[in-house]
N, C-alpha and C positions, 0 to 999 in steps of 0.2 A: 547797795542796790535799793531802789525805789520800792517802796512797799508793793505799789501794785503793779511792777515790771513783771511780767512773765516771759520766762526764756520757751521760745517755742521754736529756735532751730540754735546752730552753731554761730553763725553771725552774729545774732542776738549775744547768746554767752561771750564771745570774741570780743565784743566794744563793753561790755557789761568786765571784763576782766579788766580791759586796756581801761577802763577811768577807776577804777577800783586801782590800780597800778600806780595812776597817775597822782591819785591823791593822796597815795600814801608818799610818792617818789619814788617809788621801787622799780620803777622801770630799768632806771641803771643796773639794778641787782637781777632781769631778770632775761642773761642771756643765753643763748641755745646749752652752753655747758651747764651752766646752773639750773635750768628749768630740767634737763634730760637727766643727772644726778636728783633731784627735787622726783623726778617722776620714779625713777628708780626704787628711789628711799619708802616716797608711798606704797608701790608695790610690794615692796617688802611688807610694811607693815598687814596690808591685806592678806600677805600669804601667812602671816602670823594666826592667823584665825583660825587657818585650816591645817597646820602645821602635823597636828596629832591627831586630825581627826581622818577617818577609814573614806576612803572616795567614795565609797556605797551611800553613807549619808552624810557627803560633806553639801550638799543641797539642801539638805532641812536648818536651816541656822534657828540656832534658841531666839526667841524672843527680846532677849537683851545681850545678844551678839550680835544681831541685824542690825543697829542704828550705828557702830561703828564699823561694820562691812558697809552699810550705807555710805557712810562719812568714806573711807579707805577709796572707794571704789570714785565718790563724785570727786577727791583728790585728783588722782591718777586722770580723771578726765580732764578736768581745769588744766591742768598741768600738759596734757595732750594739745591741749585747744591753743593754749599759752604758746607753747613753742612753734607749735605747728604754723602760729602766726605771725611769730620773732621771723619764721624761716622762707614767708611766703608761701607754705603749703595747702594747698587746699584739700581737707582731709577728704570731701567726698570723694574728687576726683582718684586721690590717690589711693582711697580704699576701692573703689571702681577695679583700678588698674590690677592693684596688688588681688584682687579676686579672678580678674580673668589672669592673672598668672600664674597662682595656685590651681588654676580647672584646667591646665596644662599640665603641672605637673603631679596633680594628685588627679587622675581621671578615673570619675566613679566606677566606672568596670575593675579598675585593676585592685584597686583601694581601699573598695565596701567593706567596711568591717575593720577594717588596720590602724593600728595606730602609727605603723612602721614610718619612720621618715621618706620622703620622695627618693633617696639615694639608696633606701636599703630594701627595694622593690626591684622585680626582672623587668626591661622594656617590651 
């Protein structure tokens, strides 16, 4: 990346990954299977953080846990970005969507306060 490139949307990051990909040649290596295993793997690692720690304050990270929840977290997003682009997805669009699908099925009247899954609620 160009020292003074600044990523200020997903497009930006999107062409900032594809020649970062391209220089190395890894483009061959970087198809929907392997990108969505690659995202998986980081996610794990992330949830490694909080493994043992009490949900109460798993929000306060130490001071020298944060710069590898940092790192875990911009993974998982490169890696979102990556495939999502392998796949022709457009993440806003589809996070749009996937939002008013969930305010269908999770509606704040019935919901407020639950953690309970959409299916294990009364209609």
């Amino acid at each position: 990346m160009k020292e003074n490139t600044r990523i200020t949307s997903i497009e930006t990051l999107r062409d900032l990954l594809r020649a970062f990909a391209k220089e190395r040649d890894w483009d061959q290596f970087h198809t929907p299977k392997n990108l969505s295993m690659a995202l998986i793997a980081e996610a794990a690692e992330l949830v490694e953080h909080f493994q043992w720690v009490d949900g109460e304050s798993s929000h306060l990270l130490e001071e020298k846990v944060r710069p590898s929840v940092e790192e875990e977290i911009a993974d998982i997003f490169i890696y979102l970005v990556r495939i999502s682009d392998k796949l022709g997805i457009d993440l806003y669009s589809a996070a749009e969507r996937k939002i008013a699908i969930n305010a269908v099925k999770y509606p704040a009247e019935k919901v407020r306060g639950s953690a309970r899954k959409y299916t294990e609620y009364e209609e």
